[in-house]
Every structure is written in structure tokens, then in C-alpha cells.
N, C-alpha and C positions, 0 to 999 in steps of 0.2 A: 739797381732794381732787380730784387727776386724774379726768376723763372720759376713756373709751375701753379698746381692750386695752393687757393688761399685757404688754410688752417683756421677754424674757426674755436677758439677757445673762449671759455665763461672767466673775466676777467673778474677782480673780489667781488667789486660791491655788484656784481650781477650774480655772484654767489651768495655772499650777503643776503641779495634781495631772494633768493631761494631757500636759503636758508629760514629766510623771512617766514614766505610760505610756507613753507616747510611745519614755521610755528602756528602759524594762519591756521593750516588743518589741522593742528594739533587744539588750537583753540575750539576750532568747532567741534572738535569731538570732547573739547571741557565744557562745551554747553548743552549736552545731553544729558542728559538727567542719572543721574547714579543707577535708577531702577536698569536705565539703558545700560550700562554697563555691564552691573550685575547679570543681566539676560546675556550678554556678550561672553559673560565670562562662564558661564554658566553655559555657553553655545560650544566655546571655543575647549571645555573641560568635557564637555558630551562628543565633540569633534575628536578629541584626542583620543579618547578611555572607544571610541566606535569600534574598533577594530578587536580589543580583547574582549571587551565586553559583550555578553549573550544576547541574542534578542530579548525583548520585551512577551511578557507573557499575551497572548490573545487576550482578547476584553471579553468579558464574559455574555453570555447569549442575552441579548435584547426577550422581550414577550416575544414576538413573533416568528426568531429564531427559534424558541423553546418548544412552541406549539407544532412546527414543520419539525424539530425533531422527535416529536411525540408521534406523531404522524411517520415518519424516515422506519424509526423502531417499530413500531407495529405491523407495519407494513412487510417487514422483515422478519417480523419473531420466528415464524415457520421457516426461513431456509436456517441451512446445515451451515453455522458459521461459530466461530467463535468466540468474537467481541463484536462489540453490536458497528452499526456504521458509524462513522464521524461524522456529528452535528455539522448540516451544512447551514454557512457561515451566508454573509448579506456581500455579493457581488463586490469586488473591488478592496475589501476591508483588510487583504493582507497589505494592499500595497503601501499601507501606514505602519504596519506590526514591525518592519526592519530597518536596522539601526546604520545611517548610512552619513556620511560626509557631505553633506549639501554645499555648505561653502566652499570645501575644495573642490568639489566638480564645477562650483558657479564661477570660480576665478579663474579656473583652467579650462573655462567653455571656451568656444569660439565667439568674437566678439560680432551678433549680427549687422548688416550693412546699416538698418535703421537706427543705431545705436548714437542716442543723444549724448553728445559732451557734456562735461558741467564741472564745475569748481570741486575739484578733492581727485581729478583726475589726472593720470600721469602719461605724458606723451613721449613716446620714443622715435627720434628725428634723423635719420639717416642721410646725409647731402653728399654728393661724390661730383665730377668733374671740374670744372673750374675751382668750385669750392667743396674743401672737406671737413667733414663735419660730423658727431657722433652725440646729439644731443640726450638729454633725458630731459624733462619740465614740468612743472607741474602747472595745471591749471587754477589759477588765483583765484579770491574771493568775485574780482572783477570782470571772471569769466576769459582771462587775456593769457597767453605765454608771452615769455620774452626770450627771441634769440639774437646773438650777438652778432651787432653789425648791422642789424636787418630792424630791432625796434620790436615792439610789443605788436599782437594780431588778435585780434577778439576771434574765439573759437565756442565757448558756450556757446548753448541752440543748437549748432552746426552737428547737422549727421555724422556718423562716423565715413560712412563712404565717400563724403564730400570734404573729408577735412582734406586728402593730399591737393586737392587744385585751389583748395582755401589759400591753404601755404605757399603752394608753388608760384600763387598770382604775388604773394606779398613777397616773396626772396629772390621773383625776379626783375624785382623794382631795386635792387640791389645787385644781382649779378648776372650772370647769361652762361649757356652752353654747360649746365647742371641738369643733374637728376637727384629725383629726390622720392623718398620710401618714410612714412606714417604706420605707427602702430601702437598700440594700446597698452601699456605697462600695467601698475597697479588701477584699481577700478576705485573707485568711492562709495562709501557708504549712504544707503538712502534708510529712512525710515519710513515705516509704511502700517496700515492697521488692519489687521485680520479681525472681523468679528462673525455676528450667526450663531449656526449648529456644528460648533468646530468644539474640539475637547481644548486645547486651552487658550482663545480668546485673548487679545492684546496688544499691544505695542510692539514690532520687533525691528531691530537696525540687520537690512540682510545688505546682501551686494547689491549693486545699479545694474549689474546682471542677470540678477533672479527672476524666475519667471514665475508666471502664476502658479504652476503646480509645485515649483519647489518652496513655494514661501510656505504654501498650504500645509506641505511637510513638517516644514518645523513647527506648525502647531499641532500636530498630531492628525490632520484629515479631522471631514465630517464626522460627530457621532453620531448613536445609533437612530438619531431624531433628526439626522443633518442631510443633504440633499448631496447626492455625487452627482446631478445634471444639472442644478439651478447654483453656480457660484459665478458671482455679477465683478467683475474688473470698474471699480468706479474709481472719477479721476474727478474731483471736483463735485460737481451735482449733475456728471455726465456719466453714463456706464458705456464707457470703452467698447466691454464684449461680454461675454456671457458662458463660461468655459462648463462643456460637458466630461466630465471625467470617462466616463464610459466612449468617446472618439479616441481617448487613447488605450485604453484598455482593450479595445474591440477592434480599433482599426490601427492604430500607430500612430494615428494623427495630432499632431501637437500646434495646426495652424492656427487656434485662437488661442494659444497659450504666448500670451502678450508678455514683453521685458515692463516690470513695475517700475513704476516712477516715485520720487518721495514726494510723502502723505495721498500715495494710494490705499483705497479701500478695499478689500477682499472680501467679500460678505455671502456667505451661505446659507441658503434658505433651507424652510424645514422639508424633511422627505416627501416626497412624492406616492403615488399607489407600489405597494410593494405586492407582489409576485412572484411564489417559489415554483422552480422547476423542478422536479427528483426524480430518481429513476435513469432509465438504461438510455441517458446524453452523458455528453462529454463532460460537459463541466456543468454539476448539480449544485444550483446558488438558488438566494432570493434575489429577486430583480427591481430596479426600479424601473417601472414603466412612464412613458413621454408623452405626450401627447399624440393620441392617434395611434398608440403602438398596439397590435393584435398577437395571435396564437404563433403565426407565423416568427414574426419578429422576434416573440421569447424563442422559440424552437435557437432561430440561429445567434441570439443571445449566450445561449446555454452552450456555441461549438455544434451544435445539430447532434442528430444522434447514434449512437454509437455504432459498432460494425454490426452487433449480435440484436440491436433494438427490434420491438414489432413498430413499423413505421406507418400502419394503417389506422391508430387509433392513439387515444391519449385519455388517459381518467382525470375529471377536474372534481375537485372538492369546493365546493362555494362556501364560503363564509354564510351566508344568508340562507343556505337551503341546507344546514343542521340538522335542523329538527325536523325536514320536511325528507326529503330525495337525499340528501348528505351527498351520495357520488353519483354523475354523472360520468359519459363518455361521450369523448368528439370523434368523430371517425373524420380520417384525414384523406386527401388533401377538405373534403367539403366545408369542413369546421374552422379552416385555419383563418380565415377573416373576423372572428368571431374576438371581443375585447374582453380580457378576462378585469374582472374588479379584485380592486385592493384586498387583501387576505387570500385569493384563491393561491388553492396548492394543487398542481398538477404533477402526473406523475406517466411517464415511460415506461413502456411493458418490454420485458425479455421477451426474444421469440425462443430461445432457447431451455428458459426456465421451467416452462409445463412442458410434460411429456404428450405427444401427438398418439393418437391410436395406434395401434398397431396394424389393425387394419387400413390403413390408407400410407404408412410408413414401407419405403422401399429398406431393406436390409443388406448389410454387408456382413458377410457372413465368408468363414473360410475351415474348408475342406480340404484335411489332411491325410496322410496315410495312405491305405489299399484300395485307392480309387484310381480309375485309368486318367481321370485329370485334375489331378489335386492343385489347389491354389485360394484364391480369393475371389469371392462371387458379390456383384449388387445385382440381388434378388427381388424381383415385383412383390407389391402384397397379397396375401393369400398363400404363398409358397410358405411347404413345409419341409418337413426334416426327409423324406423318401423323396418327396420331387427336387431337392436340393441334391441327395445322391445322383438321381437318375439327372440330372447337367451335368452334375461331374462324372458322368460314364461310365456309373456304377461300380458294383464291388470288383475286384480282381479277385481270383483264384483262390489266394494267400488270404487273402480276409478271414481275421478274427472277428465276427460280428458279439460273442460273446463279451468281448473283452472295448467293445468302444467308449468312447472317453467324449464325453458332453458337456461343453463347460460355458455357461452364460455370466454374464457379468453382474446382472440383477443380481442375481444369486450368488457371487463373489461379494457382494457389497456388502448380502443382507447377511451372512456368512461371518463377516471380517463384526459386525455391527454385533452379532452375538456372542463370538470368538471373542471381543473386547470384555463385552461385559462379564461375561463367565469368567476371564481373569480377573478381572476386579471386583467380583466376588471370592474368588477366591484367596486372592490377598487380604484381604478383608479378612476370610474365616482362619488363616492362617494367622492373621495382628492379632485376631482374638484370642487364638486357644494360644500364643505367645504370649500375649499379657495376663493369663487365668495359670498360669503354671508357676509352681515355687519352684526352686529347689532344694533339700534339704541335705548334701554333701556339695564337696567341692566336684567330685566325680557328676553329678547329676547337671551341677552349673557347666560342667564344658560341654557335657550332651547337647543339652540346650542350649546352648550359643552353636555347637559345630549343626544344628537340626535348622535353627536358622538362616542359618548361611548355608547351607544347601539348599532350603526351601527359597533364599532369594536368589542361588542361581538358576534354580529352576523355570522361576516367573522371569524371569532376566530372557532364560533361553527358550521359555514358550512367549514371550512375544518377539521375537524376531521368524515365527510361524507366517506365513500368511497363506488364507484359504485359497484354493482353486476357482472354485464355484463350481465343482465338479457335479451333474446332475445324474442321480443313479439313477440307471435305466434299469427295469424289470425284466429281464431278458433269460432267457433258459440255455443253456450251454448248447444246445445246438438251431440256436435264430438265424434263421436265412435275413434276417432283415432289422432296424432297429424300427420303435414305436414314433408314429407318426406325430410328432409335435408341431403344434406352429413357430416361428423360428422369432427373434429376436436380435437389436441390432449388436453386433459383437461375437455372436453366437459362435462356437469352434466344434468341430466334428472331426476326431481324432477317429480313424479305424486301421487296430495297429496287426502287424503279422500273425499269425499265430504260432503260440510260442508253444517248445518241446521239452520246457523245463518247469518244476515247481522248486519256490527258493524257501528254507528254513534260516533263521538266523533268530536271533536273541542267545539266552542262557542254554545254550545243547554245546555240546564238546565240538562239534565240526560243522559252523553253519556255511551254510555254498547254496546254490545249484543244483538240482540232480533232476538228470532224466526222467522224463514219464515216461510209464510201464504202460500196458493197455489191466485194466483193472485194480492198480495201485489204490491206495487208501493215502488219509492225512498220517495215520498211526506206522503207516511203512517208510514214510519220509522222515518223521521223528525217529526211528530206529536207524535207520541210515545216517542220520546226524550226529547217531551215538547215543542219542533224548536227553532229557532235561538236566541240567548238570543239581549239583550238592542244593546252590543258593536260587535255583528259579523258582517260578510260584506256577509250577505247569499246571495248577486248578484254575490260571487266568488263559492259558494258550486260546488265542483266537486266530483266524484265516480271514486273508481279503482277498476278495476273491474276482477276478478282471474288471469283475462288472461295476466293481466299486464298493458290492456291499460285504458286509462282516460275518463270518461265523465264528462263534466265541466257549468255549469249552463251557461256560457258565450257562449258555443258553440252554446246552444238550445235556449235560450232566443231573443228576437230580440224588437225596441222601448225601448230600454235604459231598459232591462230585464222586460217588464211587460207585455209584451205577450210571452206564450209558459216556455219554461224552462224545467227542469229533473223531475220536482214533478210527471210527469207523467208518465215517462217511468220504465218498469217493473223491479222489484228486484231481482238480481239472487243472486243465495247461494254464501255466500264468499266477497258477495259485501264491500267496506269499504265505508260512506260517510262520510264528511270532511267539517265542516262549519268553516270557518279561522275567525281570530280576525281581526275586523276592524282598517286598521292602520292608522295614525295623524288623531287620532279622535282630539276634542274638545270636554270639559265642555260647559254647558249653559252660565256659571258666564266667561268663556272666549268668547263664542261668544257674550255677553253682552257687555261686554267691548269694543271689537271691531266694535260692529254697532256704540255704543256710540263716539268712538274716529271718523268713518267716518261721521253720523251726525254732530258731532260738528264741524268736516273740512267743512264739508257742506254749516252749517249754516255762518261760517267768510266766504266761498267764497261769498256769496250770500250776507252778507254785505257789502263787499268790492266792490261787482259790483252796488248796490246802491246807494253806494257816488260816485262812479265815474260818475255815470249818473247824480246825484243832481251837 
């Protein structure tokens, strides 16, 4: 007599008789209808291709998506954007849009404790101690396994969490001083019937796995008529449960999301009151509203509202009050009990988006330069540009009040906003007198292309410019003080040293630097420079002068610049002057050629009018 455990082996004909089985399932999946197959294969070819293949395009806007986006854009025409917002969609509707492996997440879920046995499933039977043992079995048409030595155990009906003591009562009517471990191999297929406001409607063979929201999946979800709260789990002429899609979308909750049984019913009824929320929430949807559900409930439907939201107030648009009032407002918290109706579009205000007064806005404003305490200031309203010095400790010593530097952001914006267009005008007049130009040598065509291509580096290197917002102050070369402005948030107050140098640079032979004299001129600094060289256009020389503004030799000049001009007027510290390079100059050896080519047109007119007279 053997010592040890007993070896439990599947001898033929209890292979055989698995084998059996084996063809048993096989038979009942030959008595499913072709249609079912087809779908199967048609599941299992969508299963494979999931992973290369692209999502599914969005379904196109329902009516009443179309109308809240007509509504979304208008609302929006006046801000500074530039493409309009994205059509907000009906709550929940992505979660059908992506293309995902249902069946392999349902075969590879965890098997719940409630999990009814039944014929097509496969049992894995672990026995250790006295007896060893490593089964696999399937369960028969007659709801029974068969293990060796121990005889058939009827296991259909029986819970999954009740099958190890099911087993263990019947193998220890056979052995003792064992343990023994149950668990779930392959699963069986059930059939089951989706119908309602689903997009496609019909018969499908999923797993005995599957739960209510993933069968729902593979018909594509509710359409745009179809209810994501009212979908009924019917099992007979009895409705199980009643699954809200929006518990799991909102909260995480998948507790009435029941395991289907075969020839359960899935049945979707039609939508409910629909309610758009837009504007400055988290997540801007159309809603379907429940029973009982108020202003409140969309609010935290919607994520609540955003960081920058006005959270005092809410604009509703009534469907029914069109042609009458068209928009009201609820002011919050008072309003939030209130039940909005089917079609209303409510809408979230920025508190950020309209500008507040200036007078009741505190400013943060910063003060640089020749002040005794230059930094960063948040200034009460009312406070101007002198009581903003006199905080920061007023001018020192050194103060150039001539020469200070004011720079607002408003005015950088509205700045950069005309700066735009002026180039794009000007590109524009440049296309054109490019396209209105022949040429009629080969020498003319490479002017006109190299006149080009300088004209587009040009535009190339005046937009990488961007303005200051520099604000010129009206100020006389010797201002004890700047002009009293009211201040603005951003605002910068530059008051720089005063300087003992005026700078020449452009077309002159030695531009720098050069010391101020007491009574010097613009026209002694030009000489000092060495003046205007061969190629400048010294009929353009202008001065900028600390304060920000321009003096321009064109202003002062009169008789086609030969009387009068800037050479005369006095130089103050800080000044900058600017002789520019003359542009479509010409060579000699070209203006040469040119007299010669009219001469010679000249001289054939003049002989042609000769013979005509002879």
C-alpha cells in the first residue's frame, strides 16, 4: 500500500465525457442563429482593429445642441479670440465616441461574489493534502461537473462565492484532511436584448460578465432622443433596477450596474428635460434634469464654477419668454431652488472679463529710478501720478524730470493693435505695386526681385518691433515735476538720471556720444560727428528728444529744406539725433546709362519727325 496523497487523474472515458462537453458547448453555440455569429465576428474583428484604428468621428449636433451653440457664439462674438468656442455637446456623449475592448476587459474583470454558475462555464479545482489534484471542468448542459473518484455535484444556480463549500461538502464524503481552492476559467456566453433610444438596437451574445453599462457600449449608448437616467435592467416581466448613467459619470458609482443574465432586457427610454449650462463652470454641457432637480443641482452638475467665475448671479434664457423678456437673471445663492424648464440655457458670468471703474479699483503700479524709494506700490483709488511720487519719497537730486518714461499697458495694447494693422497695410501696398510692375530687361527683373526681398525683410524685421506704451508727457526741459494723471493698473514711472551726453548715430562718419556744452546746438553735434555722410537723406534728420517726442528736419525746414531746419535749435541732455540712409539711391554709372537710353529715344524721335516733314 502507497504512502502519501492520492493523485487524482481524469481517466478516458471521463475525458471522453469532457470531451463530450466540450462538443455540448460547441453545439449550443451551433444553435444560435448565423445573425449571432455574424455580430460575434463583427465584435471580435472591431475588438482586434480597437487599438489601430482612430476614434469614431462625434455625431453631429442634435436641434438643441445647435441652438445653445448659436447662443455659446454670440455671446462671444465681441471677445478678442480667434476661433469661435466648441460646440458644447449633450453631458455624458463622449463616453460612447471611443473605441475600446469591452470583451476583453469583461473576461479579465474580477469575477463578483454574486456570480451565478451555469452551463458553458469553466471551473478550476485546486485539492492539496491527503488528495492532489489540479482540475479544469466544464459545466454541462445538466448544470453538473464531474470529478474523479468523488462522482458528478450539481453546481448551476449556486453563487460563485458558495461554490468552494458546495464542493468541499461533496469531496469530503470521499476524503478528509484536504484543502481545497475554486475559481472561474473561461465564462459563457449569454444572449441578452438591448432595445429603446440606443443607436443600434438588437440582439447581442456578450459575456455572463457583462454589466449593464458595458453591454450598453457595444450598442453605441443612448441617442440624441435617448435618456442617460431612465435605462430599465428587465429580467422577465420584472425590472431588476433602473441604472442612471449620470451616478457614474458624477460620482463613480457603479452600484446598480447589475451582472446581465441571458435573455435580459436593456431598454432606454426617451430623454428627459434637457438644460444647457455655459459660461465661466467647469464643465459647460447640456443636462438632463431628474426629477426634483433645481438651479443648484445643474450648478454642481456642471463641476461648479470656475476660479475666475461671478458667483453672485446667473443669466437664464427661457425658451417661453422669446418673444417676451428673452433673458433674465437669478441672483445667487436666493435663486438656486428655482427649477429651470426643458430648453432653458443658462449662462456664467466672468468676473474678470468687464473692466471695473477705475475709480473704485486699487492699482499696482511701480516706481523706478530717481526716487528715494523706488519699487512696487498697491495704491488706493483716487491716487495720481504726484501723490504716487510723493509715497515713494519724492524726486532725488539727480532727477531728470525732463526726460521720464510713462508707460501704461492700455496703451501698449491699443499701440501693438495699430502697429499690426499699419503693417498689414503696408504689406498689402507693397503686394500691390509688386504686382503692377513689368519689367522690360533682364537687369530691371533682378532689381525687382532683389527690391522684394528686401521689402520682405523689412516687414519680417518690423514685426519682431513691439511697442512700449510709452505715454508722452508734455513737459519743458526744465519741469520740477511730471503732469498729474490718474494712474492705471500696470502703470510704470521710470525717472532716469540726468544725462551729460547727446548721441548722433545713423549715416554721419563718427556716430557716439558727445558731451554737452552749455549753449550747444543740434547742428554742432552733426559737425562733431563729421555730418551727414555721401549716401544719407540729411533732409530726413529728426531728434528724440527724453521726453519721448520727435523733432524732424521736415517739420522745421520750408523751400524744399533750404531754409530754416533743426541745425539751429538748442540741444538738450539726452537728446538722440538720427541721420537715416538715403533710400533707391542710384550709381552715377546708372544714372549714366539712363540719360543715355532717353537721349537716344530722343534723338530717333527727332529723326523720325524729319522724314515725315521731307
Amino acid at each position: 500500500m502507497t504512502s502519501g496523497p492520492i493523485r487524482l487523474r481524469q481517466s478516458q472515458s471521463q475525458q471522453a465525457n469532457q470531451t463530450t462537453r466540450s462538443d455540448d458547448r460547441q453545439d449550443l453555440g451551433e444553435e444560435r442563429s448565423e445573425g449571432d455569429a455574424a455580430d460575434e465576428r463583427r465584435s471580435s474583428s472591431r475588438s482586434t482593429t480597437s487599438v489601430v484604428s482612430a476614434a469614431p468621428a462625434p455625431a453631429p449636433l442634435d436641434e438643441f445642441e445647435r441652438y445653445v451653440a448659436t447662443l455659446n457664439v454670440s455671446a462671444n462674438s465681441s471677445a478678442p479670440v480667434s476661433a469661435p468656442p466648441p460646440p458644447v455637446r449633450r453631458f455624458g456623449s463622449d463616453l460612447f465616441t471611443g473605441r475600446n475592448n469591452y470583451d476583453a476587459a469583461e473576461n479579465n474583470a474580477l469575477v463578483p461574489a454574486d456570480y451565478v454558475v451555469g452551463p458553458g462555464d469553466e471551473l478550476q479545482i485546486s485539492l492539496w493534502g491527503s488528495v492532489d489534484a489540479d482540475l479544469r471542468t466544464m459545466v454541462d448542459r445538466s448544470g453538473r461537473i464531474s470529478i474523479p473518484r468523488v462522482g458528478t455535484i450539481m453546481v448551476a444556480g449556486t453563487r460563485y462565492a458558495e461554490l468552494p463549500d458546495l464542493i468541499s461538502r461533496r469531496v469530503s464524503q470521499s476524503f478528509r484532511n484536504f484543502q481545497l481552492s475554486v475559481s472561474l476559467g473561461q465564462v459563457r456566453s449569454v444572449r441578452i436584448y438591448i432595445t429603446g433610444y440606443v443607436k443600434r438596437p438588437g440582439a447581442y451574445t456578450v459575456s455572463s460578465l457583462s454589466s449593464v453599462a458595458g453591454a450598453l457600449m457595444r450598442s453605441g449608448g443612448p441617442t440624441s432622443a435617448g435618456s442617460m437616467r431612465r435605462i430599465d435592467l428587465r429580467r422577465g416581466k420584472d425590472t431588476v433596477t433602473r441604472y442612471d448613467l449620470y451616478d457614474l459619470l458624477l460620482k463613480g458609482d457603479r452600484s446598480a450596474d447589475r451582472i446581465v443574465q441571458a435573455g435580459d432586457v436593456i431598454h432606454v427610454g426617451p430623454i428627459g428635460p434637457q438644460v444647457a449650462l455655459i459660461g465661466s463652470v467647469n464643465k459647460p454641457a447640456i443636462f438632463e434634469l431628474g426629477e426634483g432637480e433645481k438651479v443648484a443641482d445643474l450648478v454642481n452638475m456642471a463641476g461648479g464654477f470656475t476660479a475666475v467665475a461671478d458667483r453672485s448671479r446667473l443669466a437664464i434664457e427661457r425658451l417661453n419668454d422669446r418673444a417676451r423678456t428673452r433673458i433674465t437673471q437669478l441672483n445667487l445663492p436666493d435663486d438656486q431652488n428655482q427649477q429651470p424648464a426643458s430648453g432653458d440655457v443658462l449662462r456664467a458670468f466672468s468676473a474678470v472679463d468687464s473692466m471695473q471703474p477705475l475709480a473704485r479699483q486699487n492699482k499696482r503700479v511701480r516706481i523706478e529710478g530717481e526716487v528715494a524709494k523706488p519699487g512696487e506700490y498697491v495704491l488706493p483709488p483716487g491716487v495720481s501720478t504726484r501723490a504716487a511720487i510723493d509715497m515713494a519719497g519724492g524726486y532725488t537730486p539727480n532727477a531728470y524730470i525732463y526726460g521720464t518714461e510713462f508707460n501704461r499697458e492700455s496703451v501698449r495694447v491699443v499701440q501693438q493693435q495699430n502697429y499690426e494693422r499699419a503693417l498689414r497695410d503696408m504689406e498689402t501696398e507693397f503686394t500691390r505695386a509688386t504686382a503692377t510692375q513689368r519689367a522690360i530687361n533682364a537687369d530691371e527683373a533682378a532689381a525687382f526681385e532683389q527690391r522684394s526681398a528686401a521689402t520682405a525683410r523689412l516687414i519680417e524685421n518690423l514685426r519682431k518691433v513691439r511697442p512700449t506704451g510709452r505715454v508722452v508727457l508734455q513737459l519743458n526741459p526744465g519741469a520740477s515735476d511730471i503732469p498729474d494723471l490718474p494712474l492705471e493698473e500696470g502703470d510704470r514711472i521710470y525717472v532716469p538720471t540726468r544725462p551729460t551726453t547727446v548721441g548722433v548715430f545713423g549715416s554721419v562718419f563718427n556716430a557716439g556720444a558727445f558731451l554737452l556744452e552749455p549753449g550747444a546746438t543740434i547742428g554742432d553735434f552733426l559737425s562733431q560727428a563729421g555730418g551727414p555722410t555721401r549716401g544719407a537723406d540729411a533732409g530726413s534728420t529728426f531728434v528724440l528728444r527724453p521726453n519721448g517726442s520727435v523733432l524732424s528736419q521736415l517739420q522745421k525746414s520750408t523751400f524744399f529744406g533750404m531754409v530754416g531746419g533743426i541745425n539751429g535749435a538748442a540741444a538738450e541732455p539726452g537728446d538722440t539725433v538720427f541721420v537715416p540712409e538715403l533710400m533707391n539711391k542710384t550709381t552715377w554709372v546708372q544714372d549714366l546709362k539712363e540719360w543715355t537710353q532717353i537721349m537716344y529715344q530722343f534723338g530717333l524721335g527727332a529723326a523720325a519727325l524729319t522724314t515725315l516733314k521731307n
